[in-house]
Residue frames as qw, qx, qy, qz and C-alpha x, y, z in Angstrom:
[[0.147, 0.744, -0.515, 0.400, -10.02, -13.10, -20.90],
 [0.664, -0.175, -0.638, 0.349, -7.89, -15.06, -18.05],
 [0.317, -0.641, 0.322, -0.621, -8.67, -13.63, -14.38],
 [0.171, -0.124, -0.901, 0.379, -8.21, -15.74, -11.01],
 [0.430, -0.492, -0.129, -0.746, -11.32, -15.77, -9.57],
 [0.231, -0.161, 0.727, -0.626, -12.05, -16.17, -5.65],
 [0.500, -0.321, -0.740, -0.315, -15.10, -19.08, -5.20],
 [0.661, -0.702, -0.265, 0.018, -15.62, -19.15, -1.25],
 [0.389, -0.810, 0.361, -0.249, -13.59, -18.13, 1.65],
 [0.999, 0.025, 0.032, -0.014, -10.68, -19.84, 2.16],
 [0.734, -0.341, 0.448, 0.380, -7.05, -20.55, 1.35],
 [0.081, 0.624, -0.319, -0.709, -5.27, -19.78, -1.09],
 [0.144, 0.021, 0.814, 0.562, -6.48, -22.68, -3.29],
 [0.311, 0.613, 0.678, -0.259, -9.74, -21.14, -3.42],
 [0.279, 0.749, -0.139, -0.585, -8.52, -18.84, -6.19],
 [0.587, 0.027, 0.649, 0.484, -8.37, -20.36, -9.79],
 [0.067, -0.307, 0.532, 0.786, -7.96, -19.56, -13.17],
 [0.468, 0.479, 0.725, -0.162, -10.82, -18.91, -15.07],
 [0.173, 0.075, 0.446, 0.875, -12.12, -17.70, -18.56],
 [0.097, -0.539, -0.322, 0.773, -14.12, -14.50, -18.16],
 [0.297, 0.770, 0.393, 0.404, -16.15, -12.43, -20.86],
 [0.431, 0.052, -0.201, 0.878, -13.84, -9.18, -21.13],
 [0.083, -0.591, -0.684, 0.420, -15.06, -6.33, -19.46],
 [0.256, 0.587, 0.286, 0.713, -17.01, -3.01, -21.04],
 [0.055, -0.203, -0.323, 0.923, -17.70, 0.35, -20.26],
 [0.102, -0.639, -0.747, -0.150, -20.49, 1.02, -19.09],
 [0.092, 0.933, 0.321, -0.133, -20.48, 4.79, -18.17],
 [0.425, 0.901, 0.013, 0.086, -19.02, 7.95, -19.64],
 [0.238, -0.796, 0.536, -0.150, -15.35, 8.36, -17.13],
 [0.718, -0.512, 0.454, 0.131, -14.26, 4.93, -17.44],
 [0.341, 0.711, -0.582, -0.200, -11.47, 3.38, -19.15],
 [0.989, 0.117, 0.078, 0.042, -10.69, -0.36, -20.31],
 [0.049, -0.864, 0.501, 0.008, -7.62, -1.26, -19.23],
 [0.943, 0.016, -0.330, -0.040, -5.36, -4.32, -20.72],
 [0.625, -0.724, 0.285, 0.072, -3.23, -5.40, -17.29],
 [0.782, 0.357, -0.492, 0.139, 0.53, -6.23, -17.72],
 [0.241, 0.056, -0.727, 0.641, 1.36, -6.58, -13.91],
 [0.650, -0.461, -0.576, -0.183, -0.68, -7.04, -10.62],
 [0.066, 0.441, -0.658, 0.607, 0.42, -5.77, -7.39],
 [0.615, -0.286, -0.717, 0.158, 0.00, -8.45, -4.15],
 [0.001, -0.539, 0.380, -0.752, -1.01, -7.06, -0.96],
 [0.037, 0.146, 0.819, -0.554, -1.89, -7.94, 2.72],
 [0.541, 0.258, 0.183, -0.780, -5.63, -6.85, 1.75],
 [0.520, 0.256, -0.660, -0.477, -5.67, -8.98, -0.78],
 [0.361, -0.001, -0.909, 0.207, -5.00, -12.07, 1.39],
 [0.254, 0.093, 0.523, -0.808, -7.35, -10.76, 4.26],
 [0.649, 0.166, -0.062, -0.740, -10.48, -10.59, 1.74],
 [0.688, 0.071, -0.625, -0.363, -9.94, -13.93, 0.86],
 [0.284, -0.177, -0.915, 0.224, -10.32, -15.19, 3.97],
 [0.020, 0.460, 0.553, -0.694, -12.86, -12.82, 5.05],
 [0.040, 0.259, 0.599, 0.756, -15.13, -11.60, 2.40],
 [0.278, -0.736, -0.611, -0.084, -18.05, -11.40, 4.06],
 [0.253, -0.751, -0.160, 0.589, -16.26, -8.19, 6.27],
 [0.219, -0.269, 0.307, 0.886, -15.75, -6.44, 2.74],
 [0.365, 0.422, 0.108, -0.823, -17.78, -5.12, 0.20],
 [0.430, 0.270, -0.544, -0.668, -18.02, -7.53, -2.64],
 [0.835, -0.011, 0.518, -0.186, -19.66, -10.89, -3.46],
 [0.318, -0.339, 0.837, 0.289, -18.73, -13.86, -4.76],
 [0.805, 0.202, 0.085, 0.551, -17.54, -15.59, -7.43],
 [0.005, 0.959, -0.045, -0.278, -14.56, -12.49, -7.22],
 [0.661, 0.262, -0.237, 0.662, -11.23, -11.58, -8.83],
 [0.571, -0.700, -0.156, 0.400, -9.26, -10.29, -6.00],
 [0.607, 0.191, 0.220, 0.740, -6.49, -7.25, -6.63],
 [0.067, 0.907, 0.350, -0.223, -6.34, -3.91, -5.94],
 [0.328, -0.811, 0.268, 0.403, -3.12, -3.01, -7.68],
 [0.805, 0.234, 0.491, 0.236, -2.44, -2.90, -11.41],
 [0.109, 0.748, -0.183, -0.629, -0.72, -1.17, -14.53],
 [0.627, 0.410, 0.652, -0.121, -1.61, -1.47, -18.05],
 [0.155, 0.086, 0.435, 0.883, -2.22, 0.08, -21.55],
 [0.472, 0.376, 0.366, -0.709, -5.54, 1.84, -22.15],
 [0.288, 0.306, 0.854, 0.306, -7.68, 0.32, -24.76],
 [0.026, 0.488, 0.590, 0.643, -10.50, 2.05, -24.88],
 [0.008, -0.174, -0.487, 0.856, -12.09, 5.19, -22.99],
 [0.097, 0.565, 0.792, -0.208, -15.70, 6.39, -22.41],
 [0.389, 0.640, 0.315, 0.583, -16.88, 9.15, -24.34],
 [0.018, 0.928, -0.101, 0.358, -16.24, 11.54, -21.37],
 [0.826, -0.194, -0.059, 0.527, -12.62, 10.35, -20.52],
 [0.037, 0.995, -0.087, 0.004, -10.69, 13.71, -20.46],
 [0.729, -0.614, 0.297, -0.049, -7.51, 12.16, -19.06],
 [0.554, -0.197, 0.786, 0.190, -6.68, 9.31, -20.90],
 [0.608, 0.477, -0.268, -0.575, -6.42, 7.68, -24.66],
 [0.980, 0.032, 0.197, 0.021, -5.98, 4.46, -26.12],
 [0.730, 0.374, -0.271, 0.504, -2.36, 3.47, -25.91],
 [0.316, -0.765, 0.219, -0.517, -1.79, 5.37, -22.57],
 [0.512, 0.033, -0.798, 0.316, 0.52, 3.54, -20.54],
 [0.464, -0.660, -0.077, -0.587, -1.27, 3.85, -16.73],
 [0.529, 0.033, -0.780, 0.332, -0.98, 2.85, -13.26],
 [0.532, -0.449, -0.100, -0.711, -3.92, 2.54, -10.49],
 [0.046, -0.029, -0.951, 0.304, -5.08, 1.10, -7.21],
 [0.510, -0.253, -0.206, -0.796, -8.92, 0.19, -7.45],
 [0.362, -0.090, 0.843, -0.387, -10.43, -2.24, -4.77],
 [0.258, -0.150, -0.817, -0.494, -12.46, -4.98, -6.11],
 [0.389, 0.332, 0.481, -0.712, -16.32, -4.07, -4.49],
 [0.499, 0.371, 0.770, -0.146, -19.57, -4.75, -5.85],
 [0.355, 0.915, 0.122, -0.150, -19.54, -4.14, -9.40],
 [0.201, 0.876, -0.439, 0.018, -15.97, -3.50, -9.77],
 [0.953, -0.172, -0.017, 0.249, -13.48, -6.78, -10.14],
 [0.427, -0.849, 0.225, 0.217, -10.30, -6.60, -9.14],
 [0.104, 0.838, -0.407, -0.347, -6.52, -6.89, -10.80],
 [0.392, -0.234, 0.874, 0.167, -5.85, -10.49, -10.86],
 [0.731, 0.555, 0.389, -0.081, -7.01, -10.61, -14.69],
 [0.475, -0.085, 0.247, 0.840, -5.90, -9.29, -18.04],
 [0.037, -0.461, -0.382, -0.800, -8.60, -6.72, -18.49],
 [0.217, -0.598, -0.721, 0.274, -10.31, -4.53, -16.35],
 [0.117, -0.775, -0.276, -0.556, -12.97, -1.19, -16.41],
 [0.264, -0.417, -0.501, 0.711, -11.78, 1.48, -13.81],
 [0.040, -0.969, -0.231, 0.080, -12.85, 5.08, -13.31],
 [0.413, 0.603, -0.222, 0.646, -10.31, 7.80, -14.77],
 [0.349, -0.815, 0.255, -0.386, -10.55, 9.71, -11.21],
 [0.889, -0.367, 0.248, 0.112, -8.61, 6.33, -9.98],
 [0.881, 0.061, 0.136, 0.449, -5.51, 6.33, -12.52],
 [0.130, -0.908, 0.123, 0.379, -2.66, 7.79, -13.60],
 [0.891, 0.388, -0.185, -0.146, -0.04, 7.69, -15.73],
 [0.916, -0.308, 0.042, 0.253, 2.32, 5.38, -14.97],
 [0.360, -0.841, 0.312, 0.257, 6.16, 6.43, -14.51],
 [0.795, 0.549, -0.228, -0.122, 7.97, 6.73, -17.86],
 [0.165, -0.629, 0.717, -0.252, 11.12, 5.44, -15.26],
 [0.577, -0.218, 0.697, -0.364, 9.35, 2.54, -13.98],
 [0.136, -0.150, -0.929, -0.311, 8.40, -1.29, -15.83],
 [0.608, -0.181, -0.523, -0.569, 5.43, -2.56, -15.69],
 [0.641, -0.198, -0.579, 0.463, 5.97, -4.97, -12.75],
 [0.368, -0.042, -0.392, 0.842, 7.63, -2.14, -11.13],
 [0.100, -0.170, 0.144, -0.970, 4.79, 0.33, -11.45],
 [0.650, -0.375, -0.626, -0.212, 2.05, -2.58, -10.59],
 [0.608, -0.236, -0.647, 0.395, 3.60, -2.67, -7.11],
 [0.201, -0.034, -0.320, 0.925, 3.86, 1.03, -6.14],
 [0.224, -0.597, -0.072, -0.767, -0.13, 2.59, -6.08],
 [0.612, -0.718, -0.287, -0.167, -1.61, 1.03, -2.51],
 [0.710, -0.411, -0.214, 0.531, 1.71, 1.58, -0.81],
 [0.142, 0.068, -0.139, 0.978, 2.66, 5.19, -1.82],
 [0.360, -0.659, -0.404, -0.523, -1.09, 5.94, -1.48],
 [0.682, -0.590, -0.432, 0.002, -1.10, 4.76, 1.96],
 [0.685, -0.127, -0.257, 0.670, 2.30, 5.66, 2.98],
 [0.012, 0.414, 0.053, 0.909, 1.52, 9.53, 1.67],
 [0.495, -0.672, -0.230, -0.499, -2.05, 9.78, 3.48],
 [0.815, -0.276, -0.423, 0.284, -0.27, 8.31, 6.37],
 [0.575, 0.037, -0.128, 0.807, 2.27, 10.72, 6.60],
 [0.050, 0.142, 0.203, 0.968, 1.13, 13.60, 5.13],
 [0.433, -0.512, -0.590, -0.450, -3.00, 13.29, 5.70],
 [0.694, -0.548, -0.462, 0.064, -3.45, 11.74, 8.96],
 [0.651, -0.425, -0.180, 0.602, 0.15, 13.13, 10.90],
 [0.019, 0.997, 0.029, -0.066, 0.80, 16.10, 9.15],
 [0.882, -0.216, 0.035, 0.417, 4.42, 15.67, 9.02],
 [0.077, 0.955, -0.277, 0.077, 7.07, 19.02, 8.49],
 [0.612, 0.548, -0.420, 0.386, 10.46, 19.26, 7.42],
 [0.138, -0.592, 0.597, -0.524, 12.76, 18.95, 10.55],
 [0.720, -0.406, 0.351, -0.439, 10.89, 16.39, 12.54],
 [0.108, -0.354, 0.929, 0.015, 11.77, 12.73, 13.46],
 [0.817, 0.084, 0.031, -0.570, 9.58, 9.79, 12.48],
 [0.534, -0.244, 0.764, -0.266, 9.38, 6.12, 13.81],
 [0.655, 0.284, -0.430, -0.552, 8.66, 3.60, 10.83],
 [0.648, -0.324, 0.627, -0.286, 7.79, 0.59, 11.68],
 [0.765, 0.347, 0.524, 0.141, 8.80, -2.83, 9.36],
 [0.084, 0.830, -0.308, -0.458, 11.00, -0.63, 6.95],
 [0.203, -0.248, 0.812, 0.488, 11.79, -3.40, 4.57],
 [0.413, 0.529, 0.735, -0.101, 7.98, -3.97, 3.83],
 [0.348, 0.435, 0.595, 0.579, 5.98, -2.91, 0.98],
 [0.200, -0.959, -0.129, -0.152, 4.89, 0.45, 3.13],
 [0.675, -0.704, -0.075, 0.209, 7.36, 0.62, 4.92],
 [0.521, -0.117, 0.300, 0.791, 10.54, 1.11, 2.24],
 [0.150, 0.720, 0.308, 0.603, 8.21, 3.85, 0.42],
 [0.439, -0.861, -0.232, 0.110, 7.39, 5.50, 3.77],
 [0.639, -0.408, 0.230, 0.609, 10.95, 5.82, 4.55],
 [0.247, 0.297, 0.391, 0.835, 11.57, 7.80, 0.74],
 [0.004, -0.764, -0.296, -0.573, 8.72, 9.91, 1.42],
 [0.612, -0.705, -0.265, 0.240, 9.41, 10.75, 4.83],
 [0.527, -0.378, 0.064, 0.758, 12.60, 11.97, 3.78],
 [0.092, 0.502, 0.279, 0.813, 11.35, 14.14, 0.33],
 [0.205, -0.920, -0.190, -0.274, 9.59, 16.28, 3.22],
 [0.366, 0.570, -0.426, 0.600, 12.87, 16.40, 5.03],
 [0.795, -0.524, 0.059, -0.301, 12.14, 14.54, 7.75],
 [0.183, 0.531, -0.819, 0.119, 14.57, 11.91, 9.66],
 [0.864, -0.206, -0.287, -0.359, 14.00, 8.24, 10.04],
 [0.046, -0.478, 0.857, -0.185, 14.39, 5.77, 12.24],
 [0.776, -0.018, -0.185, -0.603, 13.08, 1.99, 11.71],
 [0.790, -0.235, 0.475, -0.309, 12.17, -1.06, 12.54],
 [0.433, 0.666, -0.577, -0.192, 13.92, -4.22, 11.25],
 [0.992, -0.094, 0.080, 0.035, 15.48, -7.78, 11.10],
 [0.709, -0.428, 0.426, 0.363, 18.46, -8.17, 11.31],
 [0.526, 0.128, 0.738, 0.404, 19.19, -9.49, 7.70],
 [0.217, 0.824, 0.521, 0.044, 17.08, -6.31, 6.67],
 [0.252, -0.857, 0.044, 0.447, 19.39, -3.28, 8.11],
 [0.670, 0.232, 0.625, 0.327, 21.00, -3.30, 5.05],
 [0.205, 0.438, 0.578, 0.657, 18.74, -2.47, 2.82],
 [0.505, -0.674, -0.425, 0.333, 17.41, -0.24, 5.00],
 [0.544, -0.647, 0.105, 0.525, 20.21, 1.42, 5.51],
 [0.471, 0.184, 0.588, 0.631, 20.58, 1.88, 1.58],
 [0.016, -0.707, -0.666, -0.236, 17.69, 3.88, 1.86],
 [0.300, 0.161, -0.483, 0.807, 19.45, 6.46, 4.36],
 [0.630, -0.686, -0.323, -0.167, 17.63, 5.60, 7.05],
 [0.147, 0.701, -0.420, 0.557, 19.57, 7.57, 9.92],
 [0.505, -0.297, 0.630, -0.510, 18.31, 5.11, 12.96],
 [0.824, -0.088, -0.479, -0.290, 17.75, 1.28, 12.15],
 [0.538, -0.380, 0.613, -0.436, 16.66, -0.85, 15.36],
 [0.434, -0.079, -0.834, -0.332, 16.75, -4.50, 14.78],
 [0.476, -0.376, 0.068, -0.792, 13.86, -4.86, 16.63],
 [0.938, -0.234, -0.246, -0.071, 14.24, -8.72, 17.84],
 [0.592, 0.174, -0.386, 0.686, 17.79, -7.47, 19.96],
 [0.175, 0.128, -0.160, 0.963, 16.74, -4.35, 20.97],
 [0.044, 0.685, 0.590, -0.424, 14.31, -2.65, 23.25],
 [0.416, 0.560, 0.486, 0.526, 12.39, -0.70, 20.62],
 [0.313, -0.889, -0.333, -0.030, 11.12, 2.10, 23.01],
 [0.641, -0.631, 0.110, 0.423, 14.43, 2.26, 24.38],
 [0.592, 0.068, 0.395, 0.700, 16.60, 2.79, 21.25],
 [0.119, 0.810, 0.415, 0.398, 13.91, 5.57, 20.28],
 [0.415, -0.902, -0.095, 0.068, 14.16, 7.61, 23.63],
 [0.654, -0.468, 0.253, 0.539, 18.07, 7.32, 22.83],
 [0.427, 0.488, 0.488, 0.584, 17.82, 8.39, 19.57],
 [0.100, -0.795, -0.402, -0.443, 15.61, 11.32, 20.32],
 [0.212, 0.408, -0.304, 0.835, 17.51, 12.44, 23.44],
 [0.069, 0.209, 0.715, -0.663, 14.51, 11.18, 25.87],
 [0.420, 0.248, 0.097, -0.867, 11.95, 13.32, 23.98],
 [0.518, 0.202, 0.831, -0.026, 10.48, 10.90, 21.28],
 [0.301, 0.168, 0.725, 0.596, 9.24, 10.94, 17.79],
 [0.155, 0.184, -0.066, -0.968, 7.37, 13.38, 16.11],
 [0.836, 0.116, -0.089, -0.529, 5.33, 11.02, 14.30],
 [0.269, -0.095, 0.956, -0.065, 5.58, 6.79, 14.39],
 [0.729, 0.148, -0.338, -0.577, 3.71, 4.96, 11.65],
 [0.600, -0.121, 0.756, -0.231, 2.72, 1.72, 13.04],
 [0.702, 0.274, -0.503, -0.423, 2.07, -1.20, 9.50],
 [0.230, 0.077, -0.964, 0.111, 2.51, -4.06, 11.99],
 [0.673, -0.420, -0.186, -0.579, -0.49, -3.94, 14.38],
 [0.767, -0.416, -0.476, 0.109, -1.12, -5.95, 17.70],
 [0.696, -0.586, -0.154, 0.385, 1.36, -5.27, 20.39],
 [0.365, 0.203, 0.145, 0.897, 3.83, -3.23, 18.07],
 [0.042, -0.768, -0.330, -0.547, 0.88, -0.16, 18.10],
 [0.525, -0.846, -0.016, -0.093, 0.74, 0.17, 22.17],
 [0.836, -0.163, 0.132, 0.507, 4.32, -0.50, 22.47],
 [0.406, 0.393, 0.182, 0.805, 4.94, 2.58, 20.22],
 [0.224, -0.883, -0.335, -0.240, 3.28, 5.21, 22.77],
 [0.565, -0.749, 0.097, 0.331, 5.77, 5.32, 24.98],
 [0.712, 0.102, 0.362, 0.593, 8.29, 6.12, 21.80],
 [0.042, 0.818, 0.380, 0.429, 5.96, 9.12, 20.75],
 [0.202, -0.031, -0.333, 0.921, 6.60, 12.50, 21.96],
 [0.145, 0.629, 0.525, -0.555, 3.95, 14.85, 23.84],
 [0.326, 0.704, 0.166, -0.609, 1.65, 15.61, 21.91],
 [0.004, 0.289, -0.761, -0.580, 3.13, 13.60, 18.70],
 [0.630, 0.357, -0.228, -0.651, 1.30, 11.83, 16.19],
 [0.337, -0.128, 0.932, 0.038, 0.94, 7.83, 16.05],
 [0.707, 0.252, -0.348, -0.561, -0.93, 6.63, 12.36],
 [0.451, 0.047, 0.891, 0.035, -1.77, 2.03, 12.58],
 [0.367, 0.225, -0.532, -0.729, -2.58, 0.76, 9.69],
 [0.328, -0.141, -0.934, 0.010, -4.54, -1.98, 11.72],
 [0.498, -0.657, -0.359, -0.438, -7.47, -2.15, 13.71],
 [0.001, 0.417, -0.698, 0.582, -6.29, -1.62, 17.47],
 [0.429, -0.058, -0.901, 0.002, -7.09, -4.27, 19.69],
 [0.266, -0.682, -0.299, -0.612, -9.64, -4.04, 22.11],
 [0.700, -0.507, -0.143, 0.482, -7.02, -4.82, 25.29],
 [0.438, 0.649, 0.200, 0.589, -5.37, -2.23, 24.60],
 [0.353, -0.693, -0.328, 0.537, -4.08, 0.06, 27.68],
 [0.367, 0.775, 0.214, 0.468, -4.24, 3.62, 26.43],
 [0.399, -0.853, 0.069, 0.329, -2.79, 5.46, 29.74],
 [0.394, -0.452, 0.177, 0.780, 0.26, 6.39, 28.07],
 [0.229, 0.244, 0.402, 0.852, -1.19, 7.76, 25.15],
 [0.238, -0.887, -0.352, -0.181, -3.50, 9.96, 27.23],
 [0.560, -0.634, -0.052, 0.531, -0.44, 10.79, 29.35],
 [0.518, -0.236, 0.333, 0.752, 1.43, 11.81, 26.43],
 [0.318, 0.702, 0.142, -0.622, -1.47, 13.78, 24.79],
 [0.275, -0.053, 0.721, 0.634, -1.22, 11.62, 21.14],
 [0.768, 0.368, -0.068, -0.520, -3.38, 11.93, 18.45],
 [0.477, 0.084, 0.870, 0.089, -3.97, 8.28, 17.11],
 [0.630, 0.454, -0.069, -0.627, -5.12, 8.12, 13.62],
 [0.611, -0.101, 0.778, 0.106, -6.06, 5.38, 11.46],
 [0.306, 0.508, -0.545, -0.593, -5.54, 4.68, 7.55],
 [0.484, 0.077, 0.849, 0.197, -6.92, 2.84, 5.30],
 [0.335, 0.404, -0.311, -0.792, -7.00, 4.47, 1.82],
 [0.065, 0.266, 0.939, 0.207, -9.56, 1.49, 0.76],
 [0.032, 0.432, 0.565, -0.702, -11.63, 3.82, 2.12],
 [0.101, 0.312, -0.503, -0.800, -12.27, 5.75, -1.12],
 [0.512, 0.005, -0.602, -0.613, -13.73, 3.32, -3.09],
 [0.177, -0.466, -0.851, 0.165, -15.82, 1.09, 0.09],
 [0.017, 0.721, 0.616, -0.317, -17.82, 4.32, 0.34],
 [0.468, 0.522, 0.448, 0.554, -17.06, 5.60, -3.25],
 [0.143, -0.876, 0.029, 0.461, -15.60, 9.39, -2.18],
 [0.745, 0.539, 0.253, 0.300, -15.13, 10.42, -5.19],
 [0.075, 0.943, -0.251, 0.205, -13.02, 13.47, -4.20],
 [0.483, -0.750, 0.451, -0.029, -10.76, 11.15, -2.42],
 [0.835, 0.190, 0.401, 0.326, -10.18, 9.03, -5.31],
 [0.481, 0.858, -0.027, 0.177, -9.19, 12.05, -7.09],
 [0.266, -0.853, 0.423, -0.147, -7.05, 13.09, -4.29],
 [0.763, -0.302, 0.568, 0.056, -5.66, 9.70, -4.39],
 [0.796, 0.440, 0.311, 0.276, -5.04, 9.59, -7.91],
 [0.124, 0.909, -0.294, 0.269, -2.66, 12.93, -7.37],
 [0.676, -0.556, 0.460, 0.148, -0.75, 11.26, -5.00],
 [0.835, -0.057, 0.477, 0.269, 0.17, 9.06, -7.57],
 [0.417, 0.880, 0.109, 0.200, 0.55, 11.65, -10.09],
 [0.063, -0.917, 0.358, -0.161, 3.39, 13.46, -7.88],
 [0.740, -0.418, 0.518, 0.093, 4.77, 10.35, -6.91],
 [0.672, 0.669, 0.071, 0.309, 5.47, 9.72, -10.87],
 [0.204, 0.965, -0.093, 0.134, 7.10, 12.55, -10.89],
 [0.419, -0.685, 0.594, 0.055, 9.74, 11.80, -8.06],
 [0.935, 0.053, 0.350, 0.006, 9.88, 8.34, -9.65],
 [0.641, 0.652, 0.319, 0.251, 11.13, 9.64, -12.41],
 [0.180, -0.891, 0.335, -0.249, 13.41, 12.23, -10.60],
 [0.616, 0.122, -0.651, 0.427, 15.32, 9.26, -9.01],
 [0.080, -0.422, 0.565, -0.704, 13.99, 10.35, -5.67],
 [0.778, 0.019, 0.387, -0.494, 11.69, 7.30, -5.36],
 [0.461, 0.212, -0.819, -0.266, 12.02, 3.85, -6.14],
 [0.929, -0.083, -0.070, -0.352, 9.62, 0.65, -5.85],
 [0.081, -0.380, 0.921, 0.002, 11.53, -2.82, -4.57],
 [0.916, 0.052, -0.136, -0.374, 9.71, -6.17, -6.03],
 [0.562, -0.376, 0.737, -0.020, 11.05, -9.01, -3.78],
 [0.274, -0.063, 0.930, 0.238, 9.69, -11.60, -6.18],
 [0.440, 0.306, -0.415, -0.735, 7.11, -12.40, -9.59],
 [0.404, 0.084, 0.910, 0.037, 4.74, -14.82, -10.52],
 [0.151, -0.107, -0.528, -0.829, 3.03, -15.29, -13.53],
 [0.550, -0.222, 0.031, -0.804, -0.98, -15.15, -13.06],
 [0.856, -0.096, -0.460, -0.217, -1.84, -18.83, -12.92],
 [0.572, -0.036, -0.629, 0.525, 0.59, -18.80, -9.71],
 [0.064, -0.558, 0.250, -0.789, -1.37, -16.24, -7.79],
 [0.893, -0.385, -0.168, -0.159, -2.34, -19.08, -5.17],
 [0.836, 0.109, -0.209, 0.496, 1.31, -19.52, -4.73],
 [0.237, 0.452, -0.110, 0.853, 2.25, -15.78, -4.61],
 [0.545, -0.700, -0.002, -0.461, -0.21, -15.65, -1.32],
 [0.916, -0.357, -0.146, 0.107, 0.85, -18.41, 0.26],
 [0.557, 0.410, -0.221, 0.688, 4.43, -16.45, -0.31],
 [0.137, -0.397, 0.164, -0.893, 3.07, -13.40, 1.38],
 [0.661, -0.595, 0.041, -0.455, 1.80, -14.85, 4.18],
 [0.707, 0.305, -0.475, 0.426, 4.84, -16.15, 4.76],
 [0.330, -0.927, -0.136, 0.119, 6.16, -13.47, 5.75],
 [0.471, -0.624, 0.247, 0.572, 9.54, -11.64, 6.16],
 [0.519, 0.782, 0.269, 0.216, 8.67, -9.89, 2.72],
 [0.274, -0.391, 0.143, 0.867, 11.59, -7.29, 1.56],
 [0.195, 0.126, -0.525, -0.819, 9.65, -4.88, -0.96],
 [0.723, 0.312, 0.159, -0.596, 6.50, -6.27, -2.78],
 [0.423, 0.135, 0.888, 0.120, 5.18, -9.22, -4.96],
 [0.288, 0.466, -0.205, -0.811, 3.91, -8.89, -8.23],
 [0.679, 0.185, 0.709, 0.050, 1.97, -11.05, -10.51],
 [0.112, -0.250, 0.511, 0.815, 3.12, -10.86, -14.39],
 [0.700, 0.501, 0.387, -0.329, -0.34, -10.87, -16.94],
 [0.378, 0.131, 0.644, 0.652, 0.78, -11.85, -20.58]]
């Protein structure tokens, strides 16, 4: 089979195309899956420059986001048959390559099936970002109908799911933005968009909110955006980063304001192979189907490349100013 595979640390030209012996199953729960789409993510791009802070070793194929047909299942697949359309986020760790191929061996407790609404493409892009966005919300903050919540980056690939689920619990948003973003955004019925290079973010919140601040504030930028969002938070509210916090960091107002701080990163699962939380992660995506498929959820893919361009498709995404997600097509 064709798979990019990672050689060293590096740039994005450190990922080429290579032919691979396809992969088998090798115990009783997994399933052989043939890829027709890739999802791209900020993790992705991280490991390849930083491998050594993750779990696998080189030569890798990078990818934690993919949807497929089943081929063939292990003799104690319950789940799944051959010809199952599917759709899964598995990190690539030792032992376990990742999406940027056209074949690869997950665990059932990691998929699902994919959304009879959604392409291929479309349902490549959507497991690490409703994963996260749910545990975010719903895991870490707890979130309840009624309350207000702060999204930060609301055109990103978290950030436009966040927003949809935020509201199926009957919440109200208000996010962060460019300019050139509010928009789409706004398409989304987001009830507060701040472009956030005009406007004092803190400030627009506290006006929004009537002084009090946000029930909950999901932070997907990191650095200065995280500590910048305390003072945005009501007492006693809830602030989830999907980044490491820095270690300058002044914490007096979130001690003043009595936050809880949690951090996400549903990689978590499979770097330290909780197998109940892969299940629990593979329900997410189950119910999220469901809405998909309701019309109360929908996936944006800024832009496609085919597989032999997935050096290109980083260097995209680390651009920046992403709307939506990036997807890489497998024949």
């Amino acid at each position: 089979m064709q798979a990019v595979v990672m050689t060293s640390a590096g740039g994005p030209e450190v990922q080429r195309v290579e032919e691979l012996p396809d992969p088998a199953i090798q115990h009783d729960t997994e399933i052989l899956v043939r890829l027709k789409a890739a999802g791209i993510n900020p993790i992705d791009t991280k490991v390849r420059r930083n491998p050594e802070a993750h779990p696998i070793d080189l030569p890798a194929v990078l990818g934690c986001d993919g949807a497929g047909v089943v081929e063939a299942v292990g003799a104690g697949v319950k789940a799944f048959k051959p010809g199952d359309e599917v759709y899964f986020s598995r990190a690539p760790t030792r032992g376990h390559a990742g999406t940027y191929a056209q074949r690869v061996v997950i665990d059932e407790r990691s998929a699902a099936h994919k959304p009879a609404s959604l392409s291929f493409v479309e349902a490549a892009a959507a497991p690490l970002v409703l994963i996260t966005s749910w545990e975010s919300l719903f895991d870490r903050a707890r979130l309840q109908k009624g309350q207000r919540v702060l999204i930060h980056a609301g055109a990103g690939g978290v950030g436009h799911v966040a927003i949809q689920l935020a509201h199926y619990a009957g919440a109200t948003v208000c996010t962060t933005v460019s300019a050139d973003k509010m928009a789409f955004v706004e398409g989304l019925g987001v009830e507060n968009t701040i472009p956030y290079k005009e406007e004092d973010v803190v400030s627009a919140v506290l006006a929004w909110t009537q002084g009090k601040g946000v029930d909950v504030a999901l932070d997907t930028v990191g650095g200065r955006t995280f500590e910048q969002s305390f003072g945005a938070v009501c007492v006693y509210g809830d602030l989830v980063t999907l980044l490491l916090p820095a270690s300058e960091v002044n914490w007096n107002v979130a001690r003043q304001r009595n936050l809880r701080i949690s951090l996400e990163v549903m990689l978590a699962a499979m770097y330290l192979e909780l197998e109940d939380a892969q299940r629990h992660q593979a329900e997410i995506l189950k119910q999220c189907a469901t809405l998909f498929d309701e019309k109360r959820l929908e996936i944006r893919v800024a832009e496609t490349f085919p597989l032999a361009q997935a050096a290109e498709a980083h260097r995209r995404l680390e651009a920046g100013s992403m709307t939506g997600k990036l997807v890489l097509m497998i024949d």
